[in-house]
ZALO-281768 format. One line per 10 residues: number of its first residue (from 1); their letters; for each residue z, x, y of N, C-alpha, C. Coordinates in steps of 0.05 Angstrom, whole numbers, plus 5000, padded with zeros to 4 digits. Layout:
NUM) a) Z X Y Z X Y Z X Y ~ ... $
END
This chain:
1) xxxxxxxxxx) 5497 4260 5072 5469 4269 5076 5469 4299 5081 ~ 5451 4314 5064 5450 4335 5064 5443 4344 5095 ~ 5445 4370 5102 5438 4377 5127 5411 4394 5127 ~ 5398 4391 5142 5367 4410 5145 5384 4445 5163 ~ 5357 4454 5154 5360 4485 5165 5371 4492 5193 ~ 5357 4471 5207 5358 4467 5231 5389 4467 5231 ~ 5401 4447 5230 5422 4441 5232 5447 4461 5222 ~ 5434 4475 5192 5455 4492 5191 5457 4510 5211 ~ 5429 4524 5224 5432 4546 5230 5449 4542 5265 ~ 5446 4521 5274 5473 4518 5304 5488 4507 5286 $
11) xxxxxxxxxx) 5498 4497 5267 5523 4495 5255 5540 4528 5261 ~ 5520 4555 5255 5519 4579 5249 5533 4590 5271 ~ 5509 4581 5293 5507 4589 5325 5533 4585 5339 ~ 5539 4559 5326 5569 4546 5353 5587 4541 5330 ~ 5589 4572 5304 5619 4574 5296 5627 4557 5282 ~ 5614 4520 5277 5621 4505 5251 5617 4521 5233 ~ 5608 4534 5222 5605 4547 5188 5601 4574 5193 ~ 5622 4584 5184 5626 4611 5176 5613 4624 5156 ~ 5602 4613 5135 5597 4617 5107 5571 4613 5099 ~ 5552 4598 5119 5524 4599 5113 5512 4627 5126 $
21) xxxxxxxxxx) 5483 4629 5110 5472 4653 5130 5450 4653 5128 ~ 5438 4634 5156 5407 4633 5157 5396 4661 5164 ~ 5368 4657 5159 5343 4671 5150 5322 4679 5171 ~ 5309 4697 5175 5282 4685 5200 5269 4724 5196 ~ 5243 4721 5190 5230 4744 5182 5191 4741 5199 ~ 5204 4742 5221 5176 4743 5232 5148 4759 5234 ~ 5129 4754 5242 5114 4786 5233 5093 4777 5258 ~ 5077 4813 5260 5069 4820 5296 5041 4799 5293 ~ 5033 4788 5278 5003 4775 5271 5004 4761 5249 ~ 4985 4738 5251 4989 4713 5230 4973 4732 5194 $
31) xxxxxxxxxx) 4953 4754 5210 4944 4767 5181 4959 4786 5166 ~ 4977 4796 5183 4998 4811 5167 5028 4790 5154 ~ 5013 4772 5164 5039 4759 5152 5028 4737 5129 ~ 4998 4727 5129 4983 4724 5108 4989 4740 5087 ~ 4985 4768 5093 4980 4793 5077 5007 4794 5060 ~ 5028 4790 5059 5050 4782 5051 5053 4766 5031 ~ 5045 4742 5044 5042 4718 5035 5028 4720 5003 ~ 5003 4739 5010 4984 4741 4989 4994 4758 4962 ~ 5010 4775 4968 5036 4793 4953 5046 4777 4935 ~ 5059 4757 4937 5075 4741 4913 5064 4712 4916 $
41) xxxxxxxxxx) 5029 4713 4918 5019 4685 4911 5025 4667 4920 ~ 5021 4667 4950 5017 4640 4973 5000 4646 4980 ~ 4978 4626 4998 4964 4627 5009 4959 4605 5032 ~ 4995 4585 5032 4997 4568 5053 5014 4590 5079 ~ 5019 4585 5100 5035 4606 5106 5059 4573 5118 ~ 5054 4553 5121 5087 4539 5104 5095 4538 5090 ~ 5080 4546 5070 5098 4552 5043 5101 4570 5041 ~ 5090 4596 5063 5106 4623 5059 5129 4623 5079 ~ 5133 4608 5094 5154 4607 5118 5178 4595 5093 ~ 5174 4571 5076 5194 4563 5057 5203 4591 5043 $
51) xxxxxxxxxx) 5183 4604 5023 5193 4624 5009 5208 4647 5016 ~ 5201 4653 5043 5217 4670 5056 5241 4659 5065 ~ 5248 4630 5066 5266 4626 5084 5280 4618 5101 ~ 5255 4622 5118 5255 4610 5158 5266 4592 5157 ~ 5294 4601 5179 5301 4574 5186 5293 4568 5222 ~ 5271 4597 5231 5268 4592 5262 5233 4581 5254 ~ 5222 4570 5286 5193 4558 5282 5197 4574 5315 ~ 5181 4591 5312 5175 4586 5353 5155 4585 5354 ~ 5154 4564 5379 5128 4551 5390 5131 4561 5425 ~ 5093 4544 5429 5096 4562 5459 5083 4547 5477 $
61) xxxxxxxxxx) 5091 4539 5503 5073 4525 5525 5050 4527 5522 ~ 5029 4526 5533 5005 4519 5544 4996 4553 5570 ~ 5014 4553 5571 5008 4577 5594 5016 4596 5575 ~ 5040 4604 5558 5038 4625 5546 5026 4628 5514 ~ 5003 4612 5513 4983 4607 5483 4971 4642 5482 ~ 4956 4647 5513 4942 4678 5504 4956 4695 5495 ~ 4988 4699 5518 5005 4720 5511 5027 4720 5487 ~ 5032 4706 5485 5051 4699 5459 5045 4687 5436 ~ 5024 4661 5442 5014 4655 5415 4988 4659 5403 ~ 4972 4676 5413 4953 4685 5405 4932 4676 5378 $
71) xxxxxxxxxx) 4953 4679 5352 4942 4669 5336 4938 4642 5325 ~ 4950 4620 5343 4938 4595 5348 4930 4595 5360 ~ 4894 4583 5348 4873 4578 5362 4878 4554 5376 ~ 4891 4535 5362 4889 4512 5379 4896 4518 5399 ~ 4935 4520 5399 4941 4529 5429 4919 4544 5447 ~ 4914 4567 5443 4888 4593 5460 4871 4569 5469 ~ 4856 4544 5446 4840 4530 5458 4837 4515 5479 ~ 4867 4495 5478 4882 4480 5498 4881 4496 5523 ~ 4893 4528 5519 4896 4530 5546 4872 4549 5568 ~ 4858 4550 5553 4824 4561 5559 4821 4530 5565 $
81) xxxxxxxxxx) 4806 4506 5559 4791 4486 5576 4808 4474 5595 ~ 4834 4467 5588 4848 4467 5610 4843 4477 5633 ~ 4836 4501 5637 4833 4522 5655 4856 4532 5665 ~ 4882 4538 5647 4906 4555 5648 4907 4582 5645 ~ 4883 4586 5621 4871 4614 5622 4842 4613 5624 ~ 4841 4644 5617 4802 4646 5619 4794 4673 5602 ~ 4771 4665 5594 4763 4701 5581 4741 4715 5598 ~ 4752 4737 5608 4741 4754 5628 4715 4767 5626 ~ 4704 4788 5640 4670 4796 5625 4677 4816 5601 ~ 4695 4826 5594 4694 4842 5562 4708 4827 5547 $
91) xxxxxxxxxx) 4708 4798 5547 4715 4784 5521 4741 4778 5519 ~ 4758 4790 5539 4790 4789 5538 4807 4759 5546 ~ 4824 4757 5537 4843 4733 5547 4852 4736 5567 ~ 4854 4717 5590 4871 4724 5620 4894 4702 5619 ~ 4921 4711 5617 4932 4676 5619 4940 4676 5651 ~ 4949 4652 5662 4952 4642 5689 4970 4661 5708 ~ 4975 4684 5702 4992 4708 5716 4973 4730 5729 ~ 4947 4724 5713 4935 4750 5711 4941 4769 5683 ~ 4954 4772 5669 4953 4783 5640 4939 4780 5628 ~ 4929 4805 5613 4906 4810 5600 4907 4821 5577 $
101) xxxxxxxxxx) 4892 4805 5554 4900 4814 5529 4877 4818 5502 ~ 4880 4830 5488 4852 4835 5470 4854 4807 5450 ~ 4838 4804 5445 4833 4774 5420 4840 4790 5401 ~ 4824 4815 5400 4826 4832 5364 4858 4848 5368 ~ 4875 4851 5381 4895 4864 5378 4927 4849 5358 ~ 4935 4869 5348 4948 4859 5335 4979 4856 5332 ~ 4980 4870 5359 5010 4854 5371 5007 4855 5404 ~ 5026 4858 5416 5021 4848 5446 5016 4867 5462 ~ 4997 4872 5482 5001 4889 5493 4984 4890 5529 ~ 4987 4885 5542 4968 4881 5566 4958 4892 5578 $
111) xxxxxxxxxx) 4934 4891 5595 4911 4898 5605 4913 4901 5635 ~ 4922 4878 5648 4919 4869 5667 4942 4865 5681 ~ 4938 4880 5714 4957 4879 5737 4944 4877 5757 ~ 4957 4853 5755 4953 4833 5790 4963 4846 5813 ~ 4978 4848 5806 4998 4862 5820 5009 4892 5827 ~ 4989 4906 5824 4995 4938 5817 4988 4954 5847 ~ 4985 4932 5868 4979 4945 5906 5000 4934 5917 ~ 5023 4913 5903 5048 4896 5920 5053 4916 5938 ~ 5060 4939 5936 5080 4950 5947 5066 4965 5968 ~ 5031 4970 5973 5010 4988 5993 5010 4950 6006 $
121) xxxxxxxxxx) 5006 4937 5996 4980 4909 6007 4999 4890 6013 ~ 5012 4875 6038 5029 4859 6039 5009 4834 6036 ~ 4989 4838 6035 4967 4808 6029 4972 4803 5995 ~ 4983 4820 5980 4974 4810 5954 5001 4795 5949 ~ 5029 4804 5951 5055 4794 5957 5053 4767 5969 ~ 5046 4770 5991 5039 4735 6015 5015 4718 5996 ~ 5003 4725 5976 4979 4711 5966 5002 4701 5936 ~ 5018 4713 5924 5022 4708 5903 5042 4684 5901 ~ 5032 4675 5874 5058 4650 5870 5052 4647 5840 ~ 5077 4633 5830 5072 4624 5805 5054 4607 5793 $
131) xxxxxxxxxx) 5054 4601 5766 5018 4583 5760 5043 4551 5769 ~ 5029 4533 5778 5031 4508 5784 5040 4495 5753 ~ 5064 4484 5754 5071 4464 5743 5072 4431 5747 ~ 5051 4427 5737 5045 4402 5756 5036 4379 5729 ~ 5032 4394 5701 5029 4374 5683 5036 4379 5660 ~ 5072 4371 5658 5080 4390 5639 5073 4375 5606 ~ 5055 4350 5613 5053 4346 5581 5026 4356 5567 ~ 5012 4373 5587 4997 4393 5577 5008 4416 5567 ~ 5036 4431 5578 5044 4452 5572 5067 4448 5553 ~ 5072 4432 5549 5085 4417 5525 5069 4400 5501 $
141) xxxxxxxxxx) 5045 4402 5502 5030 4386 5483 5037 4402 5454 ~ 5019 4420 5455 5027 4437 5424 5053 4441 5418 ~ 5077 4446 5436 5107 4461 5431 5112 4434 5419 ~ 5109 4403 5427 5128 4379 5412 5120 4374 5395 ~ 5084 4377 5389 5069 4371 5356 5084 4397 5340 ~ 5087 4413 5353 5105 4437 5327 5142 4428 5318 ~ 5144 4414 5354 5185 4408 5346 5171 4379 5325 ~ 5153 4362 5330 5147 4341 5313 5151 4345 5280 ~ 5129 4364 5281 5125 4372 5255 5144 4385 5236 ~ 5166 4400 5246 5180 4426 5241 5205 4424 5238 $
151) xxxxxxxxxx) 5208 4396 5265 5234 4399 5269 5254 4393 5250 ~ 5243 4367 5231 5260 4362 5207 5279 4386 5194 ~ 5255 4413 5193 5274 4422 5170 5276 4453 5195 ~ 5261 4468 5208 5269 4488 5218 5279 4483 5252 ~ 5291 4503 5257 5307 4508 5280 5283 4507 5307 ~ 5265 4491 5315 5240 4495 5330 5242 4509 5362 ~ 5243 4527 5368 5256 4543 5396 5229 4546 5412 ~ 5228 4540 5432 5203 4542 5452 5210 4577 5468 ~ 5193 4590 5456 5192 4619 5467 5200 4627 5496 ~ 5219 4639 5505 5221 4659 5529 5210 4674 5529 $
161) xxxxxxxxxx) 5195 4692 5515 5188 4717 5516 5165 4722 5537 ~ 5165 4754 5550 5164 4763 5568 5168 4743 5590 ~ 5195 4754 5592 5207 4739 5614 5207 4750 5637 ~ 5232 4752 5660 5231 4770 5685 5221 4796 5691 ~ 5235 4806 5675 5237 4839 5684 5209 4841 5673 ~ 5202 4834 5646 5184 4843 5634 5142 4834 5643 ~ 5157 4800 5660 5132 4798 5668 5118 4812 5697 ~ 5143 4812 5712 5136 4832 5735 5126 4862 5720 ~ 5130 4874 5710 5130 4905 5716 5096 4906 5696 ~ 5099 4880 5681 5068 4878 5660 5049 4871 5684 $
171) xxxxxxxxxx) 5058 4853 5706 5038 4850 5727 5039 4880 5753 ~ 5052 4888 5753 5053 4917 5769 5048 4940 5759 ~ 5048 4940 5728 5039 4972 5716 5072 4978 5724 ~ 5083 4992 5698 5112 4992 5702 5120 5031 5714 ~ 5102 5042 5726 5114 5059 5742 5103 5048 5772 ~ 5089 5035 5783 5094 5024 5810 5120 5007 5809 ~ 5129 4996 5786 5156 4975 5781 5179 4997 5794 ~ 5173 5010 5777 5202 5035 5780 5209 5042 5811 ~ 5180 5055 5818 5182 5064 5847 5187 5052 5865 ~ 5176 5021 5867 5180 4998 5883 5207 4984 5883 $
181) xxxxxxxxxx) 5215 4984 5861 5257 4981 5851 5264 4998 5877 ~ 5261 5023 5870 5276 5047 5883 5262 5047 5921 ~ 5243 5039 5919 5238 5044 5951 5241 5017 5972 ~ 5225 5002 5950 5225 4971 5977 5233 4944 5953 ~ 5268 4948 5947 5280 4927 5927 5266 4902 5931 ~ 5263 4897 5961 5267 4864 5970 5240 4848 5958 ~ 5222 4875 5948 5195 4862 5932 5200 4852 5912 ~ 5218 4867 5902 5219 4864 5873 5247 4842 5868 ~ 5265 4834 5885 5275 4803 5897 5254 4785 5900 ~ 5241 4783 5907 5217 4758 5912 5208 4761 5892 $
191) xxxxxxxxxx) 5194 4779 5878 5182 4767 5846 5195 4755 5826 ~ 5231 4775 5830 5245 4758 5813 5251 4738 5809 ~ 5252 4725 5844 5256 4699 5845 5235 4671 5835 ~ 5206 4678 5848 5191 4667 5828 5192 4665 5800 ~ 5188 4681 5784 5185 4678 5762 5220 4668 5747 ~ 5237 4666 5757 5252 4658 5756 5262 4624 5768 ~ 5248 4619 5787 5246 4588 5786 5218 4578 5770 ~ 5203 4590 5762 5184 4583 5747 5198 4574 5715 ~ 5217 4601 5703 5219 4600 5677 5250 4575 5680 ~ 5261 4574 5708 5273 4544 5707 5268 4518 5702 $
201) xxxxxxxxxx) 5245 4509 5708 5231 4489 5715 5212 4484 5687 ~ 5211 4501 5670 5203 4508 5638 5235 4490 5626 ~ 5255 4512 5627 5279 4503 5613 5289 4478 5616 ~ 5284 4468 5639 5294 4443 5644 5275 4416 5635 ~ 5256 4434 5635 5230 4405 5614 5236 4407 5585 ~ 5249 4427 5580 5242 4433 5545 5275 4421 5540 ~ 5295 4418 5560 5318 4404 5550 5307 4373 5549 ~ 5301 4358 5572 5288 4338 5575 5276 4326 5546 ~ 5260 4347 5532 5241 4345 5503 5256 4349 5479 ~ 5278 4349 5490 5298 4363 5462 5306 4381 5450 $
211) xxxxxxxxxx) 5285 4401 5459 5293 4431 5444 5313 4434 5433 ~ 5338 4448 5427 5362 4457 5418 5368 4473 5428 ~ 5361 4502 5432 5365 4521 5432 5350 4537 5456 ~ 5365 4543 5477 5348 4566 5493 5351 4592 5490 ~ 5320 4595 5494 5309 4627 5485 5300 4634 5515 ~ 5301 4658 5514 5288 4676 5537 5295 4703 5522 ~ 5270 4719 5543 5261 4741 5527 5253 4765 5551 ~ 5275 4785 5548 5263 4804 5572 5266 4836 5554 ~ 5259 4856 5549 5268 4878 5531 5282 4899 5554 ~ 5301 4902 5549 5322 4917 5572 5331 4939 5564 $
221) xxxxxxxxxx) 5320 4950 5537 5332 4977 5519 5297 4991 5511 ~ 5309 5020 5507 5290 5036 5495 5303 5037 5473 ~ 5294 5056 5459 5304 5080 5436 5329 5089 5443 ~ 5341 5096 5465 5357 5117 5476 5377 5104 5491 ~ 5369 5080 5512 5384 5076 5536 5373 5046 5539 ~ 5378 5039 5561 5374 5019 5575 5352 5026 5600 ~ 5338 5016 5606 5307 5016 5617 5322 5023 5648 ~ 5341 5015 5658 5365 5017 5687 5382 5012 5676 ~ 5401 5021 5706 5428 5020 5710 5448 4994 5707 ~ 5464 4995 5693 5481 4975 5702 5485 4964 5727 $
231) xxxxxxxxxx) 5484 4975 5750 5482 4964 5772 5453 4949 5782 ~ 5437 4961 5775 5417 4942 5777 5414 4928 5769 ~ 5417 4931 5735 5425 4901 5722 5438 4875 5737 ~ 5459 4882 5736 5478 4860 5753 5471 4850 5780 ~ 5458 4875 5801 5441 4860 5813 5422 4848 5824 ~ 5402 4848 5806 5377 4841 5798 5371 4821 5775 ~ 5376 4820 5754 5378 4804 5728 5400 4790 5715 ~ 5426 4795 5723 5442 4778 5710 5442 4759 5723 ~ 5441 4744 5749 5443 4723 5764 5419 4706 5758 ~ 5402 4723 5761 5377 4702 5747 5373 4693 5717 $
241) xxxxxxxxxx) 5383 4713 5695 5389 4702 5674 5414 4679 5676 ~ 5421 4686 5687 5448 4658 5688 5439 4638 5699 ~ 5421 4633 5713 5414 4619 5729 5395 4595 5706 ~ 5377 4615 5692 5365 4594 5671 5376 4600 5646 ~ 5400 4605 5639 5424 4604 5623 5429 4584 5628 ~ 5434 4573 5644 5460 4551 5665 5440 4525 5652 ~ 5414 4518 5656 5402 4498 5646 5413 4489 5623 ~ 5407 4507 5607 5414 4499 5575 5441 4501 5572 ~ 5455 4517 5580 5485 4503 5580 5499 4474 5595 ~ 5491 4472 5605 5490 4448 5631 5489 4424 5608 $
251) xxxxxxxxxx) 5460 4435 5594 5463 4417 5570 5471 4415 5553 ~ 5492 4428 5542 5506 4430 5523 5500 4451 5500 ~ 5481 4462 5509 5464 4474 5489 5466 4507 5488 ~ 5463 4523 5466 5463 4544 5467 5444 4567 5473 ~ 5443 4595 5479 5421 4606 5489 5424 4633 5471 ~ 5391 4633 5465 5388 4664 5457 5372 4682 5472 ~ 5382 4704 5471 5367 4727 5481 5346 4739 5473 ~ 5324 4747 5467 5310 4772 5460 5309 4789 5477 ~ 5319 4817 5464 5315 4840 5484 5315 4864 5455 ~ 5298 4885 5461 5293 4910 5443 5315 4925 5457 $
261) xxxxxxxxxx) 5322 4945 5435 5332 4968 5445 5358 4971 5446 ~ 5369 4996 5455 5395 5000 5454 5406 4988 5491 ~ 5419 4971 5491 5427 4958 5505 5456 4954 5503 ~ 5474 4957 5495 5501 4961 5487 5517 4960 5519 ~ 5512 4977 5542 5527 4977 5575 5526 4958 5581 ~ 5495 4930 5571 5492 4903 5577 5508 4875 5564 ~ 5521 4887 5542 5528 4870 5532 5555 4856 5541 ~ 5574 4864 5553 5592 4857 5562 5583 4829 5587 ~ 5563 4834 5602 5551 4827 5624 5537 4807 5610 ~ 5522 4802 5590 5506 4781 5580 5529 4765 5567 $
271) xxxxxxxxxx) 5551 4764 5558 5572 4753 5550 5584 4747 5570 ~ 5590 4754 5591 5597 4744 5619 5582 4716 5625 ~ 5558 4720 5629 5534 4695 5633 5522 4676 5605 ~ 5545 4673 5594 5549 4663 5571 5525 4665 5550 ~ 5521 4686 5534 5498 4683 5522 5518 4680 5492 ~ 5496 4665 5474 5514 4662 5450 5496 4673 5421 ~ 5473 4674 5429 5458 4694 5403 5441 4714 5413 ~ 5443 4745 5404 5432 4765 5414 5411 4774 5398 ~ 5386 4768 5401 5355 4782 5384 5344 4802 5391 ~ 5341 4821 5379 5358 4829 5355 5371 4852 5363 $
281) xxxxxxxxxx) 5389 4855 5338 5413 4877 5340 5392 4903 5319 ~ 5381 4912 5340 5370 4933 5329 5383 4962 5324 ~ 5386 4975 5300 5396 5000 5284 5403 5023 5309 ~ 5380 5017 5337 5386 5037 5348 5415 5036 5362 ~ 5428 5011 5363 5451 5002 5375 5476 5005 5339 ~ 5495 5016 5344 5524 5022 5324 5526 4985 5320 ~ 5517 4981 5293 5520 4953 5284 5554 4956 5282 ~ 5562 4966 5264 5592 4967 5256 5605 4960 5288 ~ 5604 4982 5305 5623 4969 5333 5614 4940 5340 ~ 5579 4941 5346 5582 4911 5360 5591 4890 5344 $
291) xxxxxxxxxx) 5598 4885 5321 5606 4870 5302 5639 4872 5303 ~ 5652 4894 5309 5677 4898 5316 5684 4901 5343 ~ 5662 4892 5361 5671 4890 5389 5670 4872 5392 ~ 5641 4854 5395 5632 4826 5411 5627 4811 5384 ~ 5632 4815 5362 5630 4789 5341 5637 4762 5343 ~ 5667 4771 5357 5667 4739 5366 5662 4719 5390 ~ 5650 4740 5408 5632 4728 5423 5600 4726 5416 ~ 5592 4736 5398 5563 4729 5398 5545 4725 5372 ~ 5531 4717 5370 5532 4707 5339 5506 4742 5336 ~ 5495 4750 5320 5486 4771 5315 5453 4763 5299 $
301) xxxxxxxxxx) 5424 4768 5310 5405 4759 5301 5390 4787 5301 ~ 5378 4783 5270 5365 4813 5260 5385 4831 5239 ~ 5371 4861 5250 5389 4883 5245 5369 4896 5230 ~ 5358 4897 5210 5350 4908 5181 5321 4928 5197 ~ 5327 4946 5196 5304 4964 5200 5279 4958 5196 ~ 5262 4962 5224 5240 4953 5214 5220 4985 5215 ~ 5236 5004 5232 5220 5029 5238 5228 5048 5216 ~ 5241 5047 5200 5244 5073 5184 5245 5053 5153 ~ 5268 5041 5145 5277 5034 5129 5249 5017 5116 ~ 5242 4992 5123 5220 4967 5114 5193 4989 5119 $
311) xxxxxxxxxx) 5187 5012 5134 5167 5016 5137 5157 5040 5124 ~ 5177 5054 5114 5175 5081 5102 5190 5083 5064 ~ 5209 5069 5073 5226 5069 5041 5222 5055 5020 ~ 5237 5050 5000 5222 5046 4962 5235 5017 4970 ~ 5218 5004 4950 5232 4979 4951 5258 4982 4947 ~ 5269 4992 4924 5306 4987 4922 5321 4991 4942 ~ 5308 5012 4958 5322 5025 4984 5329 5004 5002 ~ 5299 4985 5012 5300 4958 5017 5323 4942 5015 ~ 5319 4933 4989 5330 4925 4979 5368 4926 4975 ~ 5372 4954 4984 5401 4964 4981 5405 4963 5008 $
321) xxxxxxxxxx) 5390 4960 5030 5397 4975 5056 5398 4946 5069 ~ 5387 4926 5055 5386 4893 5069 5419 4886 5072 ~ 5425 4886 5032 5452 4881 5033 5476 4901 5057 ~ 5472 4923 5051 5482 4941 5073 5486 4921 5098 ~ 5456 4917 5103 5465 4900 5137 5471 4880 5137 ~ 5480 4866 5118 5488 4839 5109 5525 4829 5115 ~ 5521 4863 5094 5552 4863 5089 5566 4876 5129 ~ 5557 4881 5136 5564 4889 5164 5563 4872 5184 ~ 5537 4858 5186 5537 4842 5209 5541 4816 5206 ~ 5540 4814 5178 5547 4782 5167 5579 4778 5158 $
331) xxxxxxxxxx) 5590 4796 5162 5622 4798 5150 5636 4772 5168 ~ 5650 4753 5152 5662 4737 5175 5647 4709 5184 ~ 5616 4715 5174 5600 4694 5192 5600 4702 5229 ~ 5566 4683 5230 5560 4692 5259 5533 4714 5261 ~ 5522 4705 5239 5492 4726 5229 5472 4704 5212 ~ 5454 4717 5238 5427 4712 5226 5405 4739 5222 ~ 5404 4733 5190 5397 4767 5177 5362 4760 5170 ~ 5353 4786 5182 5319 4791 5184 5318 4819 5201 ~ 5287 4819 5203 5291 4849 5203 5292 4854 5230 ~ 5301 4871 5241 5310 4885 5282 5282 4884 5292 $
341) xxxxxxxxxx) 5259 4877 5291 5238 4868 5303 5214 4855 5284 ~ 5195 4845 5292 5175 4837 5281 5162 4848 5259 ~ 5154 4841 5233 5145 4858 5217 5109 4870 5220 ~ 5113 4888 5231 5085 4915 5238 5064 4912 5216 ~ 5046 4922 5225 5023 4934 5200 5028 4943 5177 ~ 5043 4969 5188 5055 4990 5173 5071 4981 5151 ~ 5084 4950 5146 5103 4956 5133 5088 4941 5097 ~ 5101 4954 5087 5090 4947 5053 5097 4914 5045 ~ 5077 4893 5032 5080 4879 5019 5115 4877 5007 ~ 5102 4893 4994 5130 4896 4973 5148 4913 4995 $
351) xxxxxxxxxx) 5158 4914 5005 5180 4923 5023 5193 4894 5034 ~ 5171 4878 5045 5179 4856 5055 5193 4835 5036 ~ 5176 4833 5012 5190 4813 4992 5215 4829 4975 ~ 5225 4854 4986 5243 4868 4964 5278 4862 4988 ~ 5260 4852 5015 5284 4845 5046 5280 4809 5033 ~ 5263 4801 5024 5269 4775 5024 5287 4768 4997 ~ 5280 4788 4968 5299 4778 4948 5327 4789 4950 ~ 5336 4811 4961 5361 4815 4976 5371 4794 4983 ~ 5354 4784 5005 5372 4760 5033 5375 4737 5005 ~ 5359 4729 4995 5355 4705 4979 5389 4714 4948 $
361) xxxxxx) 5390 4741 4941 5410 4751 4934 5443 4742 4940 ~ 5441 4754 4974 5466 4747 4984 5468 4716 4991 ~ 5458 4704 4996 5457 4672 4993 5465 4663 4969 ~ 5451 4679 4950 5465 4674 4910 5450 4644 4908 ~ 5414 4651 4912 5394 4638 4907 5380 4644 4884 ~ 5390 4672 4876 5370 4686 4851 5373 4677 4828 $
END
């Protein structure tokens, strides 16, 4: 019996097959990725997820429908009557943190800090807690109709994204984050810890449901550096990533990361706390070394430019510069090839389908 996508692609993950090389080309909004779609004559977008490829589906709780899944209405719907979120007096989405988000925006970006007096107001600190998990087959309703639906043929991963680091400093305005790190840590210990038995008590229902694969999502790199120190890293976030690492390993199961940026001082440390797929290996990080450093610790997800190359250059360029990262980060097996972030506004129709007949190329689909 033949094997589904799914299956190849942790065949991929945990090193059975060297020689396959799944696919996954996401984009920042369901209309730019319509808009695509509409480029080489689809107008399903599962049958544009087939044409492209996909072998990932991510789906999203009930609490994170405003911030992450946005362009399912259903989800947004579920978690508005629910009363998990709410839309505020200018029309905006609130999900259960306090985050605040535009309906018309077209990738993520927030509004709203709850939390931006922690460090003046010991009442707002003593008032806070995480949203109540108290009915998880509400916050699991949409994520199992998607592993239902999906799961046959794609890899179905229930989203981490904005995780620790990233949901504190989105609820503090991230220069009170900074200052509050550096003056009164032990605050920024107690938030970690919340939201960190919060995103436990997530992982451990979504093993329970079957998932496969744990995701979590915190961005720990700029352009340039790493957002902190290695030492803060280690102690501040690696214990707690391990901590809901440990879930999904516990289960047997493997975990991926999302994090932007050049992050490279972290990687040794996230391979410590066993992480086994890194999203994504973005251009700003020396693909050639991490592929000749940690290759065989980590399987490699992304790579292909989405800021210069997919968004500025000719299709062939595309087209030449896919294989390029193919032949690099896929050498050997242990790659999953798409582009180093979400595909933007900015980037051309035909740029996108010139990265998809490449990938479809080195597969030797053409």
């Amino acid at each position: 019996m033949a094997k589904n996508k799914a299956q190849l692609t942790l065949d991929v993950i945990t090193r059975k097959n060297t020689t396959y090389l799944p696919s996954i080309c996401n984009f920042a909004n369901l209309k730019k990725k319509m808009e695509c779609a509409a480029y080489v004559g689809i107008t399903d977008e599962d049958e544009y997820d087939e044409y492209v490829g996909n072998h990932y589906k991510f789906t999203y709780t009930t609490d994170d429908a405003v911030s992450n899944g946005m362009d399912d209405h259903e989800k947004v719907e579920l978690s508005m009557k629910s009363g998990r979120s709410h839309i505020d007096e200018r029309g905006f989405y609130v999900d259960p943190w306090g985050l605040t988000f535009d309906p018309n925006a077209t990738s993520y970006f927030n509004y709203g800090h709850p939390l931006k007096d922690v460090a003046d107001d010991p009442e707002v600190l003593k008032n806070f807690h995480a949203p109540v998990l108290d009915d998880m087959d509400l916050q699991f309703k949409y994520a199992d109709i998607d592993r239902e639906k999906y799961g046959d043929q794609m890899l179905v991963v229930l989203s981490g994204y904005n995780g620790i680091w990233e949901k504190t400093y989105d609820m503090m305005e991230i220069d009170n984050f900074m200052y509050t790190l550096m003056d009164e840590p032990d605050i920024i210990h107690q938030l970690f810890d919340i939201i960190t038995d919060y995103k436990v008590e997530i992982a451990k229902e979504a093993v329970k449901r079957g998932f496969q694969l744990g995701h979590h999502g915190d961005d720990l790199g700029t352009q340039v550096s790493t957002f902190f120190s290695e030492e803060i890293f280690v102690e501040f976030l690696k214990p707690r990533f391990k901590k809901i690492f440990d879930v999904w390993h516990d289960a047997g199961l493997p975990v991926q990361l999302h994090s932007c940026g050049k992050i490279t001082p972290f990687i040794p440390h996230l391979i410590d706390i066993g992480l086994d797929v890194l999203e994504p290996v973005q251009p700003v990080m020396d693909q050639e070394f991490l592929k000749r450093e940690y290759g065989n610790d980590l399987i490699f997800y992304g790579g292909i430019d989405t800021q210069d190359l997919l968004a500025f250059r000719t299709p062939e360029e595309v087209y030449e510069g896919t294989l390029r990262c193919i032949d690099v980060l896929g050498k050997g097996g242990g790659y999953i090839v798409g582009p180093a972030q979400e595909i933007m506004d900015n980037v051309p129709p035909a740029n996108v389908d010139a990265m998809v007949r490449a990938i479809r190329h080195a597969k030797g689909e053409d």
